[in-house]
PDB file of N, CA, C, O and CB in Angstrom:
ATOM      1  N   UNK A   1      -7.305 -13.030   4.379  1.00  0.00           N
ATOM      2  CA  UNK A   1      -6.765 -11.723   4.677  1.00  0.00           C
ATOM      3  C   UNK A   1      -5.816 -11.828   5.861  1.00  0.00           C
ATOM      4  O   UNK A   1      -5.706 -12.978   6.288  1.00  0.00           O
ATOM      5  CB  UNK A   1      -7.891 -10.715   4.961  1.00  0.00           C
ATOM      6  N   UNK A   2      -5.269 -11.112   6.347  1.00  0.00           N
ATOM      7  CA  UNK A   2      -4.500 -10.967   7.486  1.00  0.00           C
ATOM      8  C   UNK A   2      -4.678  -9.870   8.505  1.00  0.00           C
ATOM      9  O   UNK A   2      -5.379  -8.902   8.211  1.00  0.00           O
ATOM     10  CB  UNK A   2      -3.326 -10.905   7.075  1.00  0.00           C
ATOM     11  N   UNK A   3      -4.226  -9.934   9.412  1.00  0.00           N
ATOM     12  CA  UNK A   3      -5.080  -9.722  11.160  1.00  0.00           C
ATOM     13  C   UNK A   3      -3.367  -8.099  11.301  1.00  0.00           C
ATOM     14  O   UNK A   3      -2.226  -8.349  10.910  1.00  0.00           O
ATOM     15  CB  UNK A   3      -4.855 -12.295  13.096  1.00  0.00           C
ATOM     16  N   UNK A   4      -3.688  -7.029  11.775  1.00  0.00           N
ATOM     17  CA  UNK A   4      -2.739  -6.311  12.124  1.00  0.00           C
ATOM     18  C   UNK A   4      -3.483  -5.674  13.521  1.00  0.00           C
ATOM     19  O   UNK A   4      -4.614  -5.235  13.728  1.00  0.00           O
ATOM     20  CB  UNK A   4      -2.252  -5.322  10.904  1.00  0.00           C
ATOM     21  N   UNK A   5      -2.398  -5.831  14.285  1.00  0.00           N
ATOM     22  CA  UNK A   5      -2.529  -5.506  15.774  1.00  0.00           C
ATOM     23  C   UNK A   5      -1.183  -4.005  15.873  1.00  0.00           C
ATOM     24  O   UNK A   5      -0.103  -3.753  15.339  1.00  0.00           O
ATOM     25  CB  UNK A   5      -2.049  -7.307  16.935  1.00  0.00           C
ATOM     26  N   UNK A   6      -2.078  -3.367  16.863  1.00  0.00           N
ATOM     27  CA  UNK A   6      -1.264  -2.520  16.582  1.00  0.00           C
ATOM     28  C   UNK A   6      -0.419  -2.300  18.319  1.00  0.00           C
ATOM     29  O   UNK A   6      -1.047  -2.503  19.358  1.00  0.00           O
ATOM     30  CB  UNK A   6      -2.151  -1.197  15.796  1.00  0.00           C
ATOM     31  N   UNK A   7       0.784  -1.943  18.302  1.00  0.00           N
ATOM     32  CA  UNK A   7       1.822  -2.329  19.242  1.00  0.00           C
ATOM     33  C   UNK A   7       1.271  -0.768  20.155  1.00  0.00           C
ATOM     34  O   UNK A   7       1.172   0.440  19.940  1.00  0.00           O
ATOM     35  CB  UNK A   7       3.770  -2.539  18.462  1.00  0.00           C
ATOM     36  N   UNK A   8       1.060  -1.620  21.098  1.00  0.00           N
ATOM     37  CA  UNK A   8       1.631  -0.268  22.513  1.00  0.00           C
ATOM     38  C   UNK A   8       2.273   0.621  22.586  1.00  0.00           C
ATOM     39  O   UNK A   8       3.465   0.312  22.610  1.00  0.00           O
ATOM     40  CB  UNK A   8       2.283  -0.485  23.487  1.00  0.00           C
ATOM     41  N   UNK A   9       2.072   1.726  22.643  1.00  0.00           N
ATOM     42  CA  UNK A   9       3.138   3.070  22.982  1.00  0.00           C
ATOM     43  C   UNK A   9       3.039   3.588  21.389  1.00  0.00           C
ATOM     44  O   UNK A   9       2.241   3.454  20.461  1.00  0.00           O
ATOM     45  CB  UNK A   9       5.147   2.583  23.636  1.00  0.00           C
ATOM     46  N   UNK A  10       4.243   4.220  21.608  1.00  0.00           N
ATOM     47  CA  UNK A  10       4.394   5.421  20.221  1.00  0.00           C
ATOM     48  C   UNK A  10       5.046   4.709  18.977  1.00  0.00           C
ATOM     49  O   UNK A  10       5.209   5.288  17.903  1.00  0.00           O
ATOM     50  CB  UNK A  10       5.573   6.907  20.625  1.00  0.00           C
ATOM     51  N   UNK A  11       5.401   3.414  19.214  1.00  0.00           N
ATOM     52  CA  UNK A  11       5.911   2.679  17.867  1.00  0.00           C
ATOM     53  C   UNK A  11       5.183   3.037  16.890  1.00  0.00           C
ATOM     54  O   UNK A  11       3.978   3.278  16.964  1.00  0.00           O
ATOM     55  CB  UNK A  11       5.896   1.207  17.836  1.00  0.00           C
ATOM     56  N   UNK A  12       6.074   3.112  15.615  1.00  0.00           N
ATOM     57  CA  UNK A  12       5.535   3.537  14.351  1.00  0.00           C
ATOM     58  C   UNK A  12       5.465   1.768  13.648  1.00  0.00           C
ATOM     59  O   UNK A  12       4.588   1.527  12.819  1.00  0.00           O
ATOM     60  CB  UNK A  12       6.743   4.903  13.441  1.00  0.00           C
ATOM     61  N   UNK A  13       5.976   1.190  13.869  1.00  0.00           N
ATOM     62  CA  UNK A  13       6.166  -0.835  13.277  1.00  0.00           C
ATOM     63  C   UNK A  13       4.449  -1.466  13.746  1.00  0.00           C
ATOM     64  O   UNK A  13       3.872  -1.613  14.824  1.00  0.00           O
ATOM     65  CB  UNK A  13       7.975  -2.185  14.784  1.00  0.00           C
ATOM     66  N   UNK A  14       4.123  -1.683  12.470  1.00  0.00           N
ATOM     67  CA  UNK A  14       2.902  -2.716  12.819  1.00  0.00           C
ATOM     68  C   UNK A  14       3.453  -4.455  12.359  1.00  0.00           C
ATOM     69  O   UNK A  14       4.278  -4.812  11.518  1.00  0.00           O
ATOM     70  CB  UNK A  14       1.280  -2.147  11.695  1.00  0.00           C
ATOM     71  N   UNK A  15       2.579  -5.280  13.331  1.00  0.00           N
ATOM     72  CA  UNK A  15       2.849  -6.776  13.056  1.00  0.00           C
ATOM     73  C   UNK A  15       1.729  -7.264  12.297  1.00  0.00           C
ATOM     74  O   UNK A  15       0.588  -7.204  12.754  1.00  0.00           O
ATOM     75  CB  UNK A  15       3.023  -7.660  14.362  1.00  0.00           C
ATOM     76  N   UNK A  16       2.005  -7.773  11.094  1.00  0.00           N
ATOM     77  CA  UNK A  16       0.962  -8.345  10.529  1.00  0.00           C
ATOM     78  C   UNK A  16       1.216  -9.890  10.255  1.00  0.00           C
ATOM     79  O   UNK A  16       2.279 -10.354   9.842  1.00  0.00           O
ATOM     80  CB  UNK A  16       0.648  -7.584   9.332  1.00  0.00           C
ATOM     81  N   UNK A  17       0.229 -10.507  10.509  1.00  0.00           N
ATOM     82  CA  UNK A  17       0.249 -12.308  10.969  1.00  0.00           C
ATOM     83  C   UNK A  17      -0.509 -12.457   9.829  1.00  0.00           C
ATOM     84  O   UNK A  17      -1.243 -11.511   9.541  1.00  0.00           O
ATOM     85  CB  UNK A  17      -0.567 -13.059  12.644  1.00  0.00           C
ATOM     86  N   UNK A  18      -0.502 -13.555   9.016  1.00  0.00           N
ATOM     87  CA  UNK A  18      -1.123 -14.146   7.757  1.00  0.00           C
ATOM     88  C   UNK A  18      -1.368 -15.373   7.907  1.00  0.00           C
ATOM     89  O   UNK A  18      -0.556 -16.220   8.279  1.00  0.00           O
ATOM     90  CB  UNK A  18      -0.392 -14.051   6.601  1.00  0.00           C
ATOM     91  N   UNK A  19      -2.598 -15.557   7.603  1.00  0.00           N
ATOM     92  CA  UNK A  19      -3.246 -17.055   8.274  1.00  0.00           C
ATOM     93  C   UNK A  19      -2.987 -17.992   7.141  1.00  0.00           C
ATOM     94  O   UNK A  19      -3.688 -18.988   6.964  1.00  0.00           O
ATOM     95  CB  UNK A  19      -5.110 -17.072   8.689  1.00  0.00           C
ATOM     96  N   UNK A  20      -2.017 -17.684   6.399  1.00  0.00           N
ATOM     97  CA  UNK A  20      -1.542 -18.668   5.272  1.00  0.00           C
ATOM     98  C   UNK A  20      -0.345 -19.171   5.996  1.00  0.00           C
ATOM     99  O   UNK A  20      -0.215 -20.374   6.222  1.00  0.00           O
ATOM    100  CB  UNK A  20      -1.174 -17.968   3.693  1.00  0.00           C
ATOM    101  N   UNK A  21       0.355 -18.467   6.293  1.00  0.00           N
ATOM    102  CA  UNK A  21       1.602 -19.292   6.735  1.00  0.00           C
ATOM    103  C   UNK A  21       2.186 -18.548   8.008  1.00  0.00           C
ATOM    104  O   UNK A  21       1.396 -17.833   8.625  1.00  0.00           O
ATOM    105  CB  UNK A  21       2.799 -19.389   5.475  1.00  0.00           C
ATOM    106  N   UNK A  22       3.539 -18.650   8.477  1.00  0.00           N
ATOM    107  CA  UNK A  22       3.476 -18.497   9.918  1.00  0.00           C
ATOM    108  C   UNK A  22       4.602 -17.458   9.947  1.00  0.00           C
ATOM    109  O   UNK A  22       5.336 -17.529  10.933  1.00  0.00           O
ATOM    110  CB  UNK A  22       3.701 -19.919  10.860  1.00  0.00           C
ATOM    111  N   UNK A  23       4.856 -16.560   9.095  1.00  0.00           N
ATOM    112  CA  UNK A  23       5.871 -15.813   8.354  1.00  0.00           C
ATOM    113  C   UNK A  23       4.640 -13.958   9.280  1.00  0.00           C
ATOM    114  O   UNK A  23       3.442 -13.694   9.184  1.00  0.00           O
ATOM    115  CB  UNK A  23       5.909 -16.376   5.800  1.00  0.00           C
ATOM    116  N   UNK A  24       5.731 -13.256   9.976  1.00  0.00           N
ATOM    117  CA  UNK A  24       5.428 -12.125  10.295  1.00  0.00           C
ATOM    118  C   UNK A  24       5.865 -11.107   9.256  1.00  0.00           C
ATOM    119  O   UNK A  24       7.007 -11.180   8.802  1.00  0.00           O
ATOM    120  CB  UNK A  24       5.895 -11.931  11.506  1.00  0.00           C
ATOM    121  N   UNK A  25       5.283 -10.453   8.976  1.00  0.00           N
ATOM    122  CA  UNK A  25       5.478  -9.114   8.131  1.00  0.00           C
ATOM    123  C   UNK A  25       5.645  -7.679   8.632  1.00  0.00           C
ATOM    124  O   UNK A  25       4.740  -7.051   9.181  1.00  0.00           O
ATOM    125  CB  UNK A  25       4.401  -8.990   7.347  1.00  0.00           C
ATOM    126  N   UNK A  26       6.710  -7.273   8.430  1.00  0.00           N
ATOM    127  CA  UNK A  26       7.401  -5.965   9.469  1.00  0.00           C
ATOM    128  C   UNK A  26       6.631  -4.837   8.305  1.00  0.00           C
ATOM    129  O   UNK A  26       6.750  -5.051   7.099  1.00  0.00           O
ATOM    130  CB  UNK A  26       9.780  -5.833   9.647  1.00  0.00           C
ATOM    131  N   UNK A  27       6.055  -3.959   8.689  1.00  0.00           N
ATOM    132  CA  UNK A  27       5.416  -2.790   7.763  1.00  0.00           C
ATOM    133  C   UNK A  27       5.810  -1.366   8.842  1.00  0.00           C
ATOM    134  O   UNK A  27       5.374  -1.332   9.993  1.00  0.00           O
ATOM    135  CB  UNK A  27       3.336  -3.085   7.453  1.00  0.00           C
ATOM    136  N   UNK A  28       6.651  -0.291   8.290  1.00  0.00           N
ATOM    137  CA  UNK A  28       6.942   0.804   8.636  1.00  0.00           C
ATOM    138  C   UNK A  28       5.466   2.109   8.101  1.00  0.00           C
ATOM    139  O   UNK A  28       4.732   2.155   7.114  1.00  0.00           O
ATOM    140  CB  UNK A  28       8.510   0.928   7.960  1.00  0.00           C
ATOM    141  N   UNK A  29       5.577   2.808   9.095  1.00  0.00           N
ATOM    142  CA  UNK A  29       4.905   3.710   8.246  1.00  0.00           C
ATOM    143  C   UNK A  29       5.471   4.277   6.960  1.00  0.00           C
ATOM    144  O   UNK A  29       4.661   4.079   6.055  1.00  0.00           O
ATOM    145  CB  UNK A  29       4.612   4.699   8.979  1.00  0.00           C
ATOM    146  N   UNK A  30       6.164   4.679   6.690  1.00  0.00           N
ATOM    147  CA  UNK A  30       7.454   4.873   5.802  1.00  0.00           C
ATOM    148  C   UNK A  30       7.048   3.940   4.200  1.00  0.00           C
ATOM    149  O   UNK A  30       6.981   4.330   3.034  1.00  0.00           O
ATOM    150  CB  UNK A  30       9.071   4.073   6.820  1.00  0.00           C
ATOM    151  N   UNK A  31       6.848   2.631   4.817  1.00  0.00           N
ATOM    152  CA  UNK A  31       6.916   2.110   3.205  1.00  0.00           C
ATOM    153  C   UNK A  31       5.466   1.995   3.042  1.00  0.00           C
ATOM    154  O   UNK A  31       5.114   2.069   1.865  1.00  0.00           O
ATOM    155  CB  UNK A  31       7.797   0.507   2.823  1.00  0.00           C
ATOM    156  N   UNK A  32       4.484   1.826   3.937  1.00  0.00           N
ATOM    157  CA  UNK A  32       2.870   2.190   3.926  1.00  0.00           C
ATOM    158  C   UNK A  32       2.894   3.351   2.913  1.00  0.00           C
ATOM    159  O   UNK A  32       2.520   3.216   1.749  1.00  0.00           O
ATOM    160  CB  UNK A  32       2.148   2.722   5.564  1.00  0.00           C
ATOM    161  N   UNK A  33       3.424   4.659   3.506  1.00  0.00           N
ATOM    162  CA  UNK A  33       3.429   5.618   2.479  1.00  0.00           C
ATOM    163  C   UNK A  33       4.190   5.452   1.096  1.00  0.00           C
ATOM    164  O   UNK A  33       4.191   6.521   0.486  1.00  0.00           O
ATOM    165  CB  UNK A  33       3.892   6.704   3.070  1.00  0.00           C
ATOM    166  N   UNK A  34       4.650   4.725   0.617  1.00  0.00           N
ATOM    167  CA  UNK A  34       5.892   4.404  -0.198  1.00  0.00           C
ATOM    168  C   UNK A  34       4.961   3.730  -1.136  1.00  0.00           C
ATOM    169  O   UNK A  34       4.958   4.036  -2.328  1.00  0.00           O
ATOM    170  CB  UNK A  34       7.245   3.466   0.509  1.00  0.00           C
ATOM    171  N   UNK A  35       4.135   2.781  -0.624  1.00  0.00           N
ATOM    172  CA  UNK A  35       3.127   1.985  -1.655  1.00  0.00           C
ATOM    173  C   UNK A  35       2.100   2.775  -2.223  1.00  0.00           C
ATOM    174  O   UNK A  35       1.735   2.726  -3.398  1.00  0.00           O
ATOM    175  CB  UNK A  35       2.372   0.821  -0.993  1.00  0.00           C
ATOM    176  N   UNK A  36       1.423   3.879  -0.874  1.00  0.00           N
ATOM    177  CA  UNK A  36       0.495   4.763  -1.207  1.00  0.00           C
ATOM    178  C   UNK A  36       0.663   5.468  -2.590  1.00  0.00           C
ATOM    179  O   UNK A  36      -0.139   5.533  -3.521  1.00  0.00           O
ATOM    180  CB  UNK A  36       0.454   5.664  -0.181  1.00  0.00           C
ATOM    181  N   UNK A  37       1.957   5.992  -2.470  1.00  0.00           N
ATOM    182  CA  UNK A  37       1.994   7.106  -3.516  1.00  0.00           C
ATOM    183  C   UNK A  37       2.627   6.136  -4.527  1.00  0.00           C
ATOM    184  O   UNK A  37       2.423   6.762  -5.568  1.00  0.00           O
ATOM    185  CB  UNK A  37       2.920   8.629  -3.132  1.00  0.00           C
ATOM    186  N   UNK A  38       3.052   5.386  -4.770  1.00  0.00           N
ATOM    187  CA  UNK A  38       3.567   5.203  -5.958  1.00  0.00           C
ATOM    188  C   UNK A  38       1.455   4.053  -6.535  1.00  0.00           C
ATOM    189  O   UNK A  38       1.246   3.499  -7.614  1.00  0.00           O
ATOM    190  CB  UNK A  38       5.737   4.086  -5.750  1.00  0.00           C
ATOM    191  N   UNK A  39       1.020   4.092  -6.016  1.00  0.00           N
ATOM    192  CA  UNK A  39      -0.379   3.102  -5.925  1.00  0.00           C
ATOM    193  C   UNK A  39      -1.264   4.293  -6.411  1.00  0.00           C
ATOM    194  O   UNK A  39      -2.126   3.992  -7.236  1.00  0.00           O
ATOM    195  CB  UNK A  39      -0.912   2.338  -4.129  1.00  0.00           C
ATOM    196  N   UNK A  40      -1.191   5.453  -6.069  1.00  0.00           N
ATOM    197  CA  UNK A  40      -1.519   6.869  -6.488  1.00  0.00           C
ATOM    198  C   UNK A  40      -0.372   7.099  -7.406  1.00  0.00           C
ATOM    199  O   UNK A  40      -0.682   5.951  -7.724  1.00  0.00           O
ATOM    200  CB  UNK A  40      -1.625   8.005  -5.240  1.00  0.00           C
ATOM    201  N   UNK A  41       0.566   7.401  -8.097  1.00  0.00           N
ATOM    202  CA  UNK A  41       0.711   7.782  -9.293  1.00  0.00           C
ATOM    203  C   UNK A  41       0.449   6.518 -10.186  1.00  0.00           C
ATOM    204  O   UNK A  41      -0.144   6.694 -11.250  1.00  0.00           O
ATOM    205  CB  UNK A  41       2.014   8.423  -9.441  1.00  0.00           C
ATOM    206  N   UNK A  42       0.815   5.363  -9.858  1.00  0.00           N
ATOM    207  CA  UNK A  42      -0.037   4.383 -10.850  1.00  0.00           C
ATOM    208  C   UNK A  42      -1.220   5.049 -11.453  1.00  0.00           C
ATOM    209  O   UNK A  42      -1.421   5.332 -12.634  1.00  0.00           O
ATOM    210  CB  UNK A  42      -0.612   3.082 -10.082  1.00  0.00           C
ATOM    211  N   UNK A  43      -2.060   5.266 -10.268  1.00  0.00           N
ATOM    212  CA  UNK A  43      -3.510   5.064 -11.089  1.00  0.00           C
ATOM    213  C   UNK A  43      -3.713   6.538 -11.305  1.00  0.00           C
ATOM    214  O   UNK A  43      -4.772   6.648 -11.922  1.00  0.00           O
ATOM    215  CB  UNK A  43      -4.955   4.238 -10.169  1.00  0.00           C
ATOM    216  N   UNK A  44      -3.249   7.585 -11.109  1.00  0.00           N
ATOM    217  CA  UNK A  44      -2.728   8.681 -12.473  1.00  0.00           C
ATOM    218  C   UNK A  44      -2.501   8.993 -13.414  1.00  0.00           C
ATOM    219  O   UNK A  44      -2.873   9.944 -14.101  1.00  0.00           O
ATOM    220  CB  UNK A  44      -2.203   9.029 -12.688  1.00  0.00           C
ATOM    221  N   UNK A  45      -1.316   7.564 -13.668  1.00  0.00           N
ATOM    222  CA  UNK A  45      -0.895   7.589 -15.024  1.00  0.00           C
ATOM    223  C   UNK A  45      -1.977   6.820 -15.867  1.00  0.00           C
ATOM    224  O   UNK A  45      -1.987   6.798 -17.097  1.00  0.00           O
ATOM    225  CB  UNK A  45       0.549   6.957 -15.165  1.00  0.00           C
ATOM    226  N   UNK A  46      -2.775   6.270 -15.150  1.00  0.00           N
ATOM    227  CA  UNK A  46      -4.073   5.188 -15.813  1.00  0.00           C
ATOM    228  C   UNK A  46      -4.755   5.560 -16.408  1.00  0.00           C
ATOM    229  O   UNK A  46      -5.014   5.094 -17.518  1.00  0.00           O
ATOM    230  CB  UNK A  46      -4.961   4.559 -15.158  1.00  0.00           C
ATOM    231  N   UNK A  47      -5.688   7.229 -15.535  1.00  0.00           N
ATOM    232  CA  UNK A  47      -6.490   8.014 -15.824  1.00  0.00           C
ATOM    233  C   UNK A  47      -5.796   9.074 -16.894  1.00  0.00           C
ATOM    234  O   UNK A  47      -6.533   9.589 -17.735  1.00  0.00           O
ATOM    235  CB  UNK A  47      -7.009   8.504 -14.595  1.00  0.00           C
ATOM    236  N   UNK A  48      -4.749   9.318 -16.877  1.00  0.00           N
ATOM    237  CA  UNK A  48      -4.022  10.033 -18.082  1.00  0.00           C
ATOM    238  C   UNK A  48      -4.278   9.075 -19.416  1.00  0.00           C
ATOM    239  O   UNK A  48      -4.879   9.347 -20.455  1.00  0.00           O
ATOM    240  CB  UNK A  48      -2.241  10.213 -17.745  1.00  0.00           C
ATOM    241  N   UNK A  49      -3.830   8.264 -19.145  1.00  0.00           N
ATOM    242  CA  UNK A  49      -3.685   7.533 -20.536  1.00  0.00           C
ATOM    243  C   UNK A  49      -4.908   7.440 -21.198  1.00  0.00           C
ATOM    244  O   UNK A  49      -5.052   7.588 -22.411  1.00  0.00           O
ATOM    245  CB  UNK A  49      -3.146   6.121 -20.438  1.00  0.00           C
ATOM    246  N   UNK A  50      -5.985   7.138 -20.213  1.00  0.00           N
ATOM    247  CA  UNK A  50      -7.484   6.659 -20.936  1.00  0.00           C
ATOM    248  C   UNK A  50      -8.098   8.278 -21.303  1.00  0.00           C
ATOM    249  O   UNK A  50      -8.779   8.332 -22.327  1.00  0.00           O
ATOM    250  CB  UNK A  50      -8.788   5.575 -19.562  1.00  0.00           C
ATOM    251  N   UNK A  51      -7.914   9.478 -20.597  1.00  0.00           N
ATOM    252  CA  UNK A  51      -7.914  10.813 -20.813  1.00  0.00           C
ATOM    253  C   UNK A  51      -7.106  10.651 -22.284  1.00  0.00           C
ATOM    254  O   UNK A  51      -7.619  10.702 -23.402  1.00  0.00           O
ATOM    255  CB  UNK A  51      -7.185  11.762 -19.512  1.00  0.00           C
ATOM    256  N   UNK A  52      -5.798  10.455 -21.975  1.00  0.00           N
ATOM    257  CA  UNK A  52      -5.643  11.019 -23.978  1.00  0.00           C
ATOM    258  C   UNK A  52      -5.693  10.328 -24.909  1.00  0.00           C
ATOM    259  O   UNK A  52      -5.301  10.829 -25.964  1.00  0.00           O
ATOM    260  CB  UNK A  52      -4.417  11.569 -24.567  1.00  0.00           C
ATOM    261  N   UNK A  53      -6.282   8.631 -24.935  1.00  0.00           N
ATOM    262  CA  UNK A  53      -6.667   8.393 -25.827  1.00  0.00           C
ATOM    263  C   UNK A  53      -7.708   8.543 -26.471  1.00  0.00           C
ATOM    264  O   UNK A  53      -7.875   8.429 -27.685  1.00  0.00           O
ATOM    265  CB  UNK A  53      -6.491   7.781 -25.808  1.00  0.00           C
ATOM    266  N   UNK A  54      -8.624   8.871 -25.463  1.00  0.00           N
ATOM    267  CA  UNK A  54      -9.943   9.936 -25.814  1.00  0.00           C
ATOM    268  C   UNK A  54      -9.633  10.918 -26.914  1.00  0.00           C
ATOM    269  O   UNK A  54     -10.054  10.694 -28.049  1.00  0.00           O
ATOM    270  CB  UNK A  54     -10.378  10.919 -24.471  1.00  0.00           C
ATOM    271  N   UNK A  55      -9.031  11.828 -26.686  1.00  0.00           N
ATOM    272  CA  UNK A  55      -8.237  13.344 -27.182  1.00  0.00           C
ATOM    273  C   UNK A  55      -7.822  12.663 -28.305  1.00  0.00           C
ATOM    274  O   UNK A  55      -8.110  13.440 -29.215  1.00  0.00           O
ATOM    275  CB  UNK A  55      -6.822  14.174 -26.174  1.00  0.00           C
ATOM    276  N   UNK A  56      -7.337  11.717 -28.779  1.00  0.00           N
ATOM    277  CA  UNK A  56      -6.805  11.500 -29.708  1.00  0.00           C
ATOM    278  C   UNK A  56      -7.449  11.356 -31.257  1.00  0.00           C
ATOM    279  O   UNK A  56      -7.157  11.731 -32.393  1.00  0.00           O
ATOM    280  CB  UNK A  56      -6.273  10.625 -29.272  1.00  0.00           C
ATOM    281  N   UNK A  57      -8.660  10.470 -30.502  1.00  0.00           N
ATOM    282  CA  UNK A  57      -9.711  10.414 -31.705  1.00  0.00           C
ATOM    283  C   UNK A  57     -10.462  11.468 -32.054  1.00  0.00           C
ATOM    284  O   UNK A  57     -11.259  11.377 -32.988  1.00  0.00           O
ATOM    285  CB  UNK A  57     -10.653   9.498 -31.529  1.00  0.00           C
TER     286      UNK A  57
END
């Protein structure tokens, strides 16, 4: 897994370090939310689908 420290003051930028390799990962709140919701309508459209194939039979 990987380790996130969170920066001093009012910065919205977290640093996330990955104990695989030595590569930093810049994460905004912005695209945090960006994964959220599209990670939430994914699994919307999941529960829809298995909902109407139910309905179908």
């Amino acid at each position: 897994m990987s380790v996130e420290e969170k920066i001093p003051g009012d910065s919205e930028i977290k640093l996330e370090l990955s104990k695989n390799s030595d590569d930093i990962e810049i994460e905004t709140k912005t695209s945090f939310w960006n994964v959220f919701k599209w990670s939430m309508y994914d699994l919307a459209n999941t529960i829809y689908s298995m909902v109407n194939c139910l309905i179908d039979y």
